[in-house]
Z-matrix of the N, CA and C atoms (Angstrom, degrees):
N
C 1 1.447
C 2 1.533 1 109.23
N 3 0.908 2 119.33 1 130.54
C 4 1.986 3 139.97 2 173.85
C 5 1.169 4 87.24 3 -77.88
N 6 1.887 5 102.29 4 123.68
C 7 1.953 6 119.80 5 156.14
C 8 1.060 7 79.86 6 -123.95
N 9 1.796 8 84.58 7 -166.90
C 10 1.751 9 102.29 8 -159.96
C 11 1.627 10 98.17 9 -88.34
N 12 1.353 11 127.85 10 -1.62
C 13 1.604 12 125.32 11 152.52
C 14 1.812 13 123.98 12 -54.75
N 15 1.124 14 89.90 13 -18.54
C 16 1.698 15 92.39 14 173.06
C 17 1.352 16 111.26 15 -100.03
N 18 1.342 17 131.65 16 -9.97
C 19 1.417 18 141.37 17 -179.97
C 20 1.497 19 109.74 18 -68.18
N 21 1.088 20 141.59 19 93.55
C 22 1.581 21 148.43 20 -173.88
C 23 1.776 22 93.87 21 -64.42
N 24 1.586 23 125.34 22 134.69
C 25 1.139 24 122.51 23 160.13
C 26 1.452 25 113.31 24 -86.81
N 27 1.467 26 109.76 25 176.88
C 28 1.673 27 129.01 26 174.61
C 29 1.561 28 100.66 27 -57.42
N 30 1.031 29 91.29 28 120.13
C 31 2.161 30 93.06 29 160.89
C 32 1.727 31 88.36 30 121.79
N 33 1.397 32 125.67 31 -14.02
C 34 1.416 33 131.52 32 164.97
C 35 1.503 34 117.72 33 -69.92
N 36 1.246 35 128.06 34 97.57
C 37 1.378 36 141.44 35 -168.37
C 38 1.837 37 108.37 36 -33.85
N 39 1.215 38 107.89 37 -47.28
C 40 1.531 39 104.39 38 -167.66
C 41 1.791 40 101.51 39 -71.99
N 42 1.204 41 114.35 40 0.35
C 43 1.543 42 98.62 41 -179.17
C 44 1.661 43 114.85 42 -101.91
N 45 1.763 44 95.57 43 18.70
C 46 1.637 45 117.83 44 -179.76
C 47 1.345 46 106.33 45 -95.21
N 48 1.663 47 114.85 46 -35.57
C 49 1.022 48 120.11 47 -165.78
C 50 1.455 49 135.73 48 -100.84
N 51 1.411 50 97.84 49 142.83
C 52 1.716 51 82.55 50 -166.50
C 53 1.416 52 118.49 51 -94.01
N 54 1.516 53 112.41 52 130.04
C 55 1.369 54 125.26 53 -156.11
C 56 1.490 55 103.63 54 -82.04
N 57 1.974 56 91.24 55 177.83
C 58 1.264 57 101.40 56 -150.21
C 59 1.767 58 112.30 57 -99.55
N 60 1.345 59 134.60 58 160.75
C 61 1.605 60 118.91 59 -171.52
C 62 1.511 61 86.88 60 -65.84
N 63 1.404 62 117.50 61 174.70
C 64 0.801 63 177.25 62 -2.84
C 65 1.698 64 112.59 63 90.82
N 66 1.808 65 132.15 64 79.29
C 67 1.604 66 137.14 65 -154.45
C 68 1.697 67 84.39 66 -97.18
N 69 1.216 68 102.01 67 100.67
C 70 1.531 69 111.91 68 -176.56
C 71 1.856 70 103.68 69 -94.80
N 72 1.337 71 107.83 70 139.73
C 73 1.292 72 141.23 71 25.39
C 74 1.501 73 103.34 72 -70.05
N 75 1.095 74 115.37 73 163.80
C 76 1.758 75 112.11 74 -162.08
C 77 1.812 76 88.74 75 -114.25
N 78 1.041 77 97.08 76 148.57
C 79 1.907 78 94.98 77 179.23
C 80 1.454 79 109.92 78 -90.96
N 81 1.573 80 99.58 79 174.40
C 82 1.260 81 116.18 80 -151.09
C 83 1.686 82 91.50 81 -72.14
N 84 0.878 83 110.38 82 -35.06
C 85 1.634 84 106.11 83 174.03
C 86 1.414 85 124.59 84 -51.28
N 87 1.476 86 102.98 85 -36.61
C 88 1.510 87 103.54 86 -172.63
C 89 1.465 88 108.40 87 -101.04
N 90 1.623 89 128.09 88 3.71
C 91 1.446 90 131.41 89 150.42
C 92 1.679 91 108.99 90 -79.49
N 93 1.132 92 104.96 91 -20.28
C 94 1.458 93 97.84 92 -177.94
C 95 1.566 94 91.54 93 -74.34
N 96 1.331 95 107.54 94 -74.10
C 97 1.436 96 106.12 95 -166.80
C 98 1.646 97 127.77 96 -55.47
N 99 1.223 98 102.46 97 3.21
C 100 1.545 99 123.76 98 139.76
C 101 1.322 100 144.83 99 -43.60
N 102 1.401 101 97.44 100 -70.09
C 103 1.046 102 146.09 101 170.83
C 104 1.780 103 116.06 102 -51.31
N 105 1.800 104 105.10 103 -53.67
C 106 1.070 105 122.51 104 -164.48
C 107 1.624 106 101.61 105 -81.21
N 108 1.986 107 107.64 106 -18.68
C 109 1.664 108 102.86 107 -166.90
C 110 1.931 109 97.02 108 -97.28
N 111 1.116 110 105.63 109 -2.62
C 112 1.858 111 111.18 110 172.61
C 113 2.009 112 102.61 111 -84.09
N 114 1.054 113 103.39 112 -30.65
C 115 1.662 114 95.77 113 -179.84
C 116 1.006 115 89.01 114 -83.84
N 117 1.318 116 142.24 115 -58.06
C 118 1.637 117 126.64 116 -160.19
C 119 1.363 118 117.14 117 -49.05
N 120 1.479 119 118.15 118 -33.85
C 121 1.236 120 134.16 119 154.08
C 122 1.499 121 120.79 120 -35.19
N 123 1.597 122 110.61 121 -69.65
C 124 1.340 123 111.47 122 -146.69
C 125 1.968 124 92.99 123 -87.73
N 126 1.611 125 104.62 124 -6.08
C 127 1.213 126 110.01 125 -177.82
C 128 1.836 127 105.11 126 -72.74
N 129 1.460 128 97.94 127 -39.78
C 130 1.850 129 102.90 128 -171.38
C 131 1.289 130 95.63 129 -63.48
N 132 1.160 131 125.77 130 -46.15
C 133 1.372 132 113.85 131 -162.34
C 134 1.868 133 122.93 132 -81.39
N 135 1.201 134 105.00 133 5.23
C 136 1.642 135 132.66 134 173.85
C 137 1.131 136 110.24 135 -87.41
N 138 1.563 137 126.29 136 94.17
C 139 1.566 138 120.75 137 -164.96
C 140 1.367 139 97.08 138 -63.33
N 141 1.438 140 128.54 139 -40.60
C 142 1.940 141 97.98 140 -164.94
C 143 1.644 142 98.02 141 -81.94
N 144 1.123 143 116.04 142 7.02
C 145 1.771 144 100.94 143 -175.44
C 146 1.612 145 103.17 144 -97.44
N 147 1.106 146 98.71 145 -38.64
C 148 1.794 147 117.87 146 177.65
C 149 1.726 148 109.87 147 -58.22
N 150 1.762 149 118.52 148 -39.35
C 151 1.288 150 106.94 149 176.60
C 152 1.499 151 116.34 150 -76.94
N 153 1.816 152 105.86 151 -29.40
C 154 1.552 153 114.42 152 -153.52
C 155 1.656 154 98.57 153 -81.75
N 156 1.375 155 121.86 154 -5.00
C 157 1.525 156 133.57 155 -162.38
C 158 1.539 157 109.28 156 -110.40
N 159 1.813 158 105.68 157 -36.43
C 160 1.739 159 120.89 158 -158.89
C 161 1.492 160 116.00 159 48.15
N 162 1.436 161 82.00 160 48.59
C 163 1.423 162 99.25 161 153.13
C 164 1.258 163 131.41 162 -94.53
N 165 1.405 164 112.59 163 140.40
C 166 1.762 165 107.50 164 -177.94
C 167 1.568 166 110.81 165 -116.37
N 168 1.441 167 112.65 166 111.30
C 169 1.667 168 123.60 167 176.45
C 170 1.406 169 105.44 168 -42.44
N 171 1.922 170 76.14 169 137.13
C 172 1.325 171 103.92 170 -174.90
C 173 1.981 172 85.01 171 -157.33
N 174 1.743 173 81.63 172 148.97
C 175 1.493 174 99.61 173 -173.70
C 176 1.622 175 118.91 174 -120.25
N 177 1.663 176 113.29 175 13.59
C 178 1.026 177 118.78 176 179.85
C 179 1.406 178 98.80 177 -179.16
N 180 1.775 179 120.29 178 135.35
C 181 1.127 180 143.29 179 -166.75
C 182 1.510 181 133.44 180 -143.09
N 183 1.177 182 126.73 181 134.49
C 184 1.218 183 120.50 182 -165.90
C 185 1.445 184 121.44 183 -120.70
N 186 1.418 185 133.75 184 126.99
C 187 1.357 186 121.64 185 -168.98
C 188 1.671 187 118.82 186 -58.84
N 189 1.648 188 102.70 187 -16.49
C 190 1.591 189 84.27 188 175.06
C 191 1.958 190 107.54 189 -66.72
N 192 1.261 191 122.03 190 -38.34
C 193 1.316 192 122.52 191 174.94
C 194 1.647 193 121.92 192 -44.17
N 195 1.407 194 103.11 193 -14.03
C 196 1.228 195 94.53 194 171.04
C 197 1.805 196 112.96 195 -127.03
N 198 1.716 197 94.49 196 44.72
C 199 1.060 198 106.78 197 161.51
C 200 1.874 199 112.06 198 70.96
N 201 1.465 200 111.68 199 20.74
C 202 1.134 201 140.95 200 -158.20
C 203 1.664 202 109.94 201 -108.13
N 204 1.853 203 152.96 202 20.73
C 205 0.711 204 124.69 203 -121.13
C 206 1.869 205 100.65 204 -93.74
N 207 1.630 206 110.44 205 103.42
C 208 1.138 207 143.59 206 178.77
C 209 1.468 208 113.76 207 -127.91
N 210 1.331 209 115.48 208 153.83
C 211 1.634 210 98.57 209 179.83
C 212 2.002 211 88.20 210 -115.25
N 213 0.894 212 110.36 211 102.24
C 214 1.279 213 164.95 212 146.59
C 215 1.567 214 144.82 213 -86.45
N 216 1.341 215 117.57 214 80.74
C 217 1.733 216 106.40 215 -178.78
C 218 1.599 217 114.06 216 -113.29
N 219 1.470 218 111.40 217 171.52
C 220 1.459 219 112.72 218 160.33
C 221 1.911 220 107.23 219 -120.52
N 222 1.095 221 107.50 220 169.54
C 223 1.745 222 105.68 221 160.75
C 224 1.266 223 100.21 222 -166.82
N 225 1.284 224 81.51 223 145.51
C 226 1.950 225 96.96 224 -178.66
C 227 1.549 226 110.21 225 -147.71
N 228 1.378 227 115.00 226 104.73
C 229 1.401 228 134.22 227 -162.34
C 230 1.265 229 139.88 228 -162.78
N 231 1.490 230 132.16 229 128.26
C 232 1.397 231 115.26 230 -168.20
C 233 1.937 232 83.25 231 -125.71
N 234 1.588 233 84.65 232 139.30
C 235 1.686 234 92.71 233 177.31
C 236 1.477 235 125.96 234 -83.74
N 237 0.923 236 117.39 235 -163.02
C 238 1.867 237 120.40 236 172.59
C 239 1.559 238 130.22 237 -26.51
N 240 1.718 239 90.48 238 -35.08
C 241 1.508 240 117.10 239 -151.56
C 242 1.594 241 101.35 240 -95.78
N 243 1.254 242 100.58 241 -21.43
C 244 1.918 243 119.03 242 -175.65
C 245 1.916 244 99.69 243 98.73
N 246 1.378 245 111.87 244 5.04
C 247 1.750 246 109.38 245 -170.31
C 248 1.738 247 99.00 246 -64.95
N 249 0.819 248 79.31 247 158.02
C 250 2.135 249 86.75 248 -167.60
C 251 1.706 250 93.82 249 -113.76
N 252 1.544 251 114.77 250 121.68
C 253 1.098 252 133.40 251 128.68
C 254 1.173 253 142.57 252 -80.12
N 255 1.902 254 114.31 253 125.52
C 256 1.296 255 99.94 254 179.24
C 257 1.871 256 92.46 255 -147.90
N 258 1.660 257 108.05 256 113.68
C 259 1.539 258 101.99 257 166.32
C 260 1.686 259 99.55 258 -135.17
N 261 1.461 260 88.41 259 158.18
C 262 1.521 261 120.82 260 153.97
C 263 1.792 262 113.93 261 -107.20
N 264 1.242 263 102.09 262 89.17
C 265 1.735 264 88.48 263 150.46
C 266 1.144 265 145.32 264 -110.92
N 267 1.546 266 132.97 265 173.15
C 268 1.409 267 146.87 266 137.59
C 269 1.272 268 129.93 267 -84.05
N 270 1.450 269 102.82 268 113.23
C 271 1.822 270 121.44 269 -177.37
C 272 1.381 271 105.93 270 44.97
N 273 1.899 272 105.31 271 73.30
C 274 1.477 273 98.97 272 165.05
C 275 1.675 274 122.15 273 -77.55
N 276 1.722 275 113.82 274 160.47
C 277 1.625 276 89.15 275 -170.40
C 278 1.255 277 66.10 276 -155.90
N 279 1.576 278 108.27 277 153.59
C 280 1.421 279 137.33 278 -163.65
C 281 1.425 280 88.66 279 -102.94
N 282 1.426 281 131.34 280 106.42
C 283 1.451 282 139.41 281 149.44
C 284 1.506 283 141.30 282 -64.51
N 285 1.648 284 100.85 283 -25.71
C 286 1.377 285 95.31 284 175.23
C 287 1.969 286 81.07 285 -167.90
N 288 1.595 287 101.71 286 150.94
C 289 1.646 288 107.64 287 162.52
C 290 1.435 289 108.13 288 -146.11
N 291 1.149 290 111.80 289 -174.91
C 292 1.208 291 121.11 290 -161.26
C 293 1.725 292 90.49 291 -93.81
N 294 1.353 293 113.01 292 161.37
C 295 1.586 294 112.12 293 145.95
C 296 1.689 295 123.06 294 -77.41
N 297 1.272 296 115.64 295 -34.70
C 298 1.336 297 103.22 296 172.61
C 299 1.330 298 122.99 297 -43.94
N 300 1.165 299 145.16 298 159.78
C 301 1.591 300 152.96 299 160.10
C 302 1.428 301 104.28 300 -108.04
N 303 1.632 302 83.95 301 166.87
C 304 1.610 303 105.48 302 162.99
C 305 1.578 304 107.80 303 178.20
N 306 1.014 305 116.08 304 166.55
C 307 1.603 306 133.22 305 -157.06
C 308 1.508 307 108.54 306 -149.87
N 309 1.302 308 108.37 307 168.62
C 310 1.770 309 119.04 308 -159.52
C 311 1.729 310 76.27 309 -114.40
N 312 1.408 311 95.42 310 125.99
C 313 2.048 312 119.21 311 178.83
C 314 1.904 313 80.16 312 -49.18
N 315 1.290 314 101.80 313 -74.14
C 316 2.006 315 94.95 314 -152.64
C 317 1.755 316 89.55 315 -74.28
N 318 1.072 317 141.26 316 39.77
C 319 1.331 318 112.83 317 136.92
C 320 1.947 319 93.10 318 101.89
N 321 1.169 320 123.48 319 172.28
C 322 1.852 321 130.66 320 164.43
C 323 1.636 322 123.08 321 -111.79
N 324 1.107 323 108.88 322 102.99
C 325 1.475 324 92.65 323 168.20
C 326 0.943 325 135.59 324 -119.21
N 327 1.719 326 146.43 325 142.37
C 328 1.225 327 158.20 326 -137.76
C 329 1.677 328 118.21 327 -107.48
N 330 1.630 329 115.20 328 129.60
C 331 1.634 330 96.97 329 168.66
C 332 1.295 331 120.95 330 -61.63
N 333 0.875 332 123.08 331 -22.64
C 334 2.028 333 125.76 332 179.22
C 335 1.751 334 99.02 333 -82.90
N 336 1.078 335 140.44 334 1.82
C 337 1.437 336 133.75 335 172.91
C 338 1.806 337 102.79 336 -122.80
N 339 1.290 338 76.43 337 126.47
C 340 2.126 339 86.46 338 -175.00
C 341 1.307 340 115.34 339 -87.86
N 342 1.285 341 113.79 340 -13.11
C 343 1.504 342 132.11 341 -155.14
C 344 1.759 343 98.30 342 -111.73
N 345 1.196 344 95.42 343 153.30
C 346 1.444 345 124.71 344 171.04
C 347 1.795 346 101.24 345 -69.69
N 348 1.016 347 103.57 346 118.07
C 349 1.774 348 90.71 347 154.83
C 350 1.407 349 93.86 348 -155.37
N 351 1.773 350 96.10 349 124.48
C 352 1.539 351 128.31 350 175.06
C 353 1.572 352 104.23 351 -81.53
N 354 1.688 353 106.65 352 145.49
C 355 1.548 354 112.33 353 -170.12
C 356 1.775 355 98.87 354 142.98
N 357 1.263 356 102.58 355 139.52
C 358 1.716 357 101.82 356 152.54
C 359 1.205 358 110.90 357 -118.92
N 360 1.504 359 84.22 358 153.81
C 361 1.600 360 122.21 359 -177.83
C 362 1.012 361 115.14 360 -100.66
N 363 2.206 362 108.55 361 115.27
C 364 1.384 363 98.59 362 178.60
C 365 1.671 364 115.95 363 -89.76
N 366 1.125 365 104.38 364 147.64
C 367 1.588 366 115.73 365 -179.50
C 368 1.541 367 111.15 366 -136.56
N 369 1.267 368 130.86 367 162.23
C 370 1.155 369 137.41 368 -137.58
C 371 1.750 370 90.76 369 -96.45
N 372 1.261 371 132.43 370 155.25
C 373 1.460 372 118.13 371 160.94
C 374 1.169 373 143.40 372 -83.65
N 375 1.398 374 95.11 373 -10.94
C 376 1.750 375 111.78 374 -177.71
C 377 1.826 376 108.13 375 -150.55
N 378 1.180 377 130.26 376 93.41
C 379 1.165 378 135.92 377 174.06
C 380 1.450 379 107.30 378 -102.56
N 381 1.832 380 101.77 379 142.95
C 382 1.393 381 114.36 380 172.87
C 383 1.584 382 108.16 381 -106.28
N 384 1.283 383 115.03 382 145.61
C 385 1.830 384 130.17 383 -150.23
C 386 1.671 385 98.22 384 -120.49
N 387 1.303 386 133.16 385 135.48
C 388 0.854 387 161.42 386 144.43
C 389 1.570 388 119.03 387 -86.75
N 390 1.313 389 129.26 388 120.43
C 391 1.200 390 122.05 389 -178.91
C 392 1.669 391 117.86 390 -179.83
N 393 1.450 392 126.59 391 160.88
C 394 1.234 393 110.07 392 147.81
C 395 1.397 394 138.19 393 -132.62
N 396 1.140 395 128.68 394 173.80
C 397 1.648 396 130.97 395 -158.89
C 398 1.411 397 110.74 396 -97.28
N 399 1.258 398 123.65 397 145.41
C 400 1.650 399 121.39 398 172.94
C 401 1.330 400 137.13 399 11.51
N 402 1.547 401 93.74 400 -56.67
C 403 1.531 402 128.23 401 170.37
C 404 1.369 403 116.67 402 -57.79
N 405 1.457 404 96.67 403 -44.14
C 406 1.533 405 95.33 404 -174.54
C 407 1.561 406 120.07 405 113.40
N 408 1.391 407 93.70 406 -13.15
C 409 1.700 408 105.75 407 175.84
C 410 1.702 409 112.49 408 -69.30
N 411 1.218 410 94.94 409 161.59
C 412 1.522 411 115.18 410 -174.58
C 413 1.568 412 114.10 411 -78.43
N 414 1.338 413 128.83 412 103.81
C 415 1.375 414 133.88 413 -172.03
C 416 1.532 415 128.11 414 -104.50
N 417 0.779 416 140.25 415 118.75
C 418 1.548 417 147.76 416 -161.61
C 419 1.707 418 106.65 417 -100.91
N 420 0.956 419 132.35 418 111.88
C 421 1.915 420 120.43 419 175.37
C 422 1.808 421 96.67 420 -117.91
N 423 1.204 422 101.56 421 130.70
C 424 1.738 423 113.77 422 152.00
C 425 1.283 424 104.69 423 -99.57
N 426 1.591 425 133.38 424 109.24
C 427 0.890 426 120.72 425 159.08
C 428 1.546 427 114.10 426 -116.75
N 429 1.300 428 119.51 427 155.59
C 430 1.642 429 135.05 428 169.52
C 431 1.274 430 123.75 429 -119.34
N 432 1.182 431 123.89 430 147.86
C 433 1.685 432 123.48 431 176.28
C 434 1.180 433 104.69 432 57.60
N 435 1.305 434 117.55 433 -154.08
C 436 1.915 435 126.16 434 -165.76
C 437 1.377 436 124.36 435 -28.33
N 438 1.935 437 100.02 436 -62.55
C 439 1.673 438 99.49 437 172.73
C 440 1.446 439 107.06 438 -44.09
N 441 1.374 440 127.23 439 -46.20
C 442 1.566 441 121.70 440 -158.82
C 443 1.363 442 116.54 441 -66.86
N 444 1.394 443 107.26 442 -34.55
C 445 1.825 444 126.70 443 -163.77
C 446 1.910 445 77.40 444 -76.64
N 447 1.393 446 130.43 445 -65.58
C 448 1.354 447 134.25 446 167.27
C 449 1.525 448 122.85 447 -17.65
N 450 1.379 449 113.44 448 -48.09
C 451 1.175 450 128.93 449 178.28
C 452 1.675 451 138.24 450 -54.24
N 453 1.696 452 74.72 451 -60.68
C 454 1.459 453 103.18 452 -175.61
C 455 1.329 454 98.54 453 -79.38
N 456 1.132 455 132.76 454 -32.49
C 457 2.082 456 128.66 455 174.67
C 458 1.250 457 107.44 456 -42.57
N 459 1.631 458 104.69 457 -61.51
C 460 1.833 459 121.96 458 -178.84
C 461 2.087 460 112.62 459 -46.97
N 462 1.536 461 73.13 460 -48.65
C 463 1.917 462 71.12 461 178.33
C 464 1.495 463 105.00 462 -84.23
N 465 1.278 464 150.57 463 -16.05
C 466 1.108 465 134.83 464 158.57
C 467 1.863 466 113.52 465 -56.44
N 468 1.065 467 89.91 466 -64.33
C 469 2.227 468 74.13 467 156.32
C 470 1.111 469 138.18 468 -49.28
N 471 1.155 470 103.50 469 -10.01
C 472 1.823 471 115.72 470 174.16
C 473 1.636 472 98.99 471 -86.91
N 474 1.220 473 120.36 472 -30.02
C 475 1.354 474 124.64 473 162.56
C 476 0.738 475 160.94 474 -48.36
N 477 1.883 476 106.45 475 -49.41
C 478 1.406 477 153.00 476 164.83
C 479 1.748 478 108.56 477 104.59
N 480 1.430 479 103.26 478 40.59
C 481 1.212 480 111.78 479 -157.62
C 482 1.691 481 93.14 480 -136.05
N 483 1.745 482 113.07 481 126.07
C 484 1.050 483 134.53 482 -169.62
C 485 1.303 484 101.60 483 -108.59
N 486 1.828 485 101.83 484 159.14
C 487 1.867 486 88.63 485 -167.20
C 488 1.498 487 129.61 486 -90.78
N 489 1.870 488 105.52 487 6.78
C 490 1.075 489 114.24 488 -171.50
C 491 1.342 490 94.50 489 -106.82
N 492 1.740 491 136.99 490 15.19
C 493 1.150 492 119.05 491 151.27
C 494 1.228 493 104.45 492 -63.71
N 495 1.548 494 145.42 493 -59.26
C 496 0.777 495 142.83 494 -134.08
C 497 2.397 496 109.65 495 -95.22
N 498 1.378 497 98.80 496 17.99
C 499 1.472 498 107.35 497 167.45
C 500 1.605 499 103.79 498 -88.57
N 501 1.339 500 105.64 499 156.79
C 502 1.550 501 111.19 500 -170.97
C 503 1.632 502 106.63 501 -78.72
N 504 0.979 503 115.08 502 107.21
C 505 1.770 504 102.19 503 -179.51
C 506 1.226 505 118.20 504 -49.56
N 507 1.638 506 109.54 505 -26.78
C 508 1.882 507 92.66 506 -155.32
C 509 1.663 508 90.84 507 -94.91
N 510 1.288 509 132.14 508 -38.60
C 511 1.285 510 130.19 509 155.49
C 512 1.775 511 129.35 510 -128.16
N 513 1.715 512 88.51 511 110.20
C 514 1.676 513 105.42 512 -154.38
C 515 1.657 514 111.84 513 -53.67
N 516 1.451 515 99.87 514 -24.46
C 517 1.825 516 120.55 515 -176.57
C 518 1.243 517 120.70 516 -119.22
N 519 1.753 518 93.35 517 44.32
C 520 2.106 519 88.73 518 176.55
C 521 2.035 520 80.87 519 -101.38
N 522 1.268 521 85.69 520 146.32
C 523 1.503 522 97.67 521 172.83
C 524 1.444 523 110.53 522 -67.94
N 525 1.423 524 114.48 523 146.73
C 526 1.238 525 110.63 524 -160.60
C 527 1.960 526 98.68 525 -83.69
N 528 1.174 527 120.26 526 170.93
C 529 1.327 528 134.71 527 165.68
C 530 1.427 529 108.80 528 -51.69
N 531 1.714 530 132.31 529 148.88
C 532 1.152 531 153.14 530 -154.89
C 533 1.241 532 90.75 531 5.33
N 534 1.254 533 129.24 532 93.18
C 535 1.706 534 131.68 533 127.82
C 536 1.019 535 117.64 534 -100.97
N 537 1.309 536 128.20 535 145.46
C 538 1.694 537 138.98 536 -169.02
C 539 1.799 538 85.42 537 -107.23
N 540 1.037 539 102.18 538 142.58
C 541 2.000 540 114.83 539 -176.58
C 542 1.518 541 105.85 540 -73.36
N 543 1.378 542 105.04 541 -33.26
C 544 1.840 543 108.77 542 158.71
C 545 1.634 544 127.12 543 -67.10
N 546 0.998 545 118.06 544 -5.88
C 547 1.179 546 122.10 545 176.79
C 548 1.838 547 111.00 546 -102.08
N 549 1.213 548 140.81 547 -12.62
C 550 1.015 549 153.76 548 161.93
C 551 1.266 550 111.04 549 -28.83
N 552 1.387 551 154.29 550 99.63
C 553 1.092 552 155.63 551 150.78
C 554 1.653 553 140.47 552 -78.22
């Protein structure tokens, strides 16, 4: 079982680096450890499992975070609407997005970052996903709003790219370029 002792923080070299595909069929090791980063998930978000563990919820995860550098994610999330997300992939890659933006109102924060850091993060509003599942099959995602802002975090760790690189330093709360005020999350 993954606690927050297996969670590598910021200033840990492999969460700079951008990881490696994924030589599919993917082994049983690396479905486990799949496998093992979707419970850690659905575990944070289980208040008596989350206190009895000291775990802190999180709705999307990346194997470099657990010191893993594979491009590898989990997500575990239901958006605005209450729609329930739940994937495991292999070598997700952002194929096409929208130009519009949008950003999370209070800002993104990461299990590998301990710290508060105020700022929004622009992220795309609608990204299309390339990827595959356990199996190994070929997976397609349209996602919009939350899952997407969700998405694109996970594959920025596949990168070596954290999400408060991407806040404006000189002003952390200028709204980012083409956001629609409905898309605000």
């Amino acid at each position: 079982m993954i606690t927050m002792d297996d969670i590598i923080r910021e200033g840990n070299p492999i969460l700079r680096q951008v990881a490696k595909e994924v030589q599919l069929p993917a082994s049983d090791e690396e479905k486990n450890t799949l496998k093992a980063m979707l419970e850690f998930l659905k575990n944070s978000q289980n208040e008596d499992l989350a206190k009895k563990y000291h775990l802190r919820a999180g709705i999307g995860l990346a194997a470099p975070q657990i010191a893993l550098s594979k491009r590898m994610i989990a997500l575990y999330l239901d958006d605005d609407n209450g729609k329930h997300y739940e994937y495991t992939l292999f070598n997700p890659k952002i194929i096409s997005h929208s130009i519009e933006s949008t950003y999370l109102e209070g800002g993104e924060g990461c299990l590998s970052v301990d710290r508060e850091i105020s700022g929004y993060v622009p992220r795309h509003a609608r990204v299309k996903v390339k990827a595959f599942d356990l199996e190994g099959n070929p997976v397609t995602l349209r996602l919009k709003g939350y899952p997407a802002i969700a998405i694109q975090h996970e594959i920025d760790h596949l990168n070596g790219i954290l999400f408060y690189d991407r806040i404006n330093k000189e002003d952390p709360f200028k709204i980012p370029d083409h956001v629609a005020e409905k898309n605000i999350y």
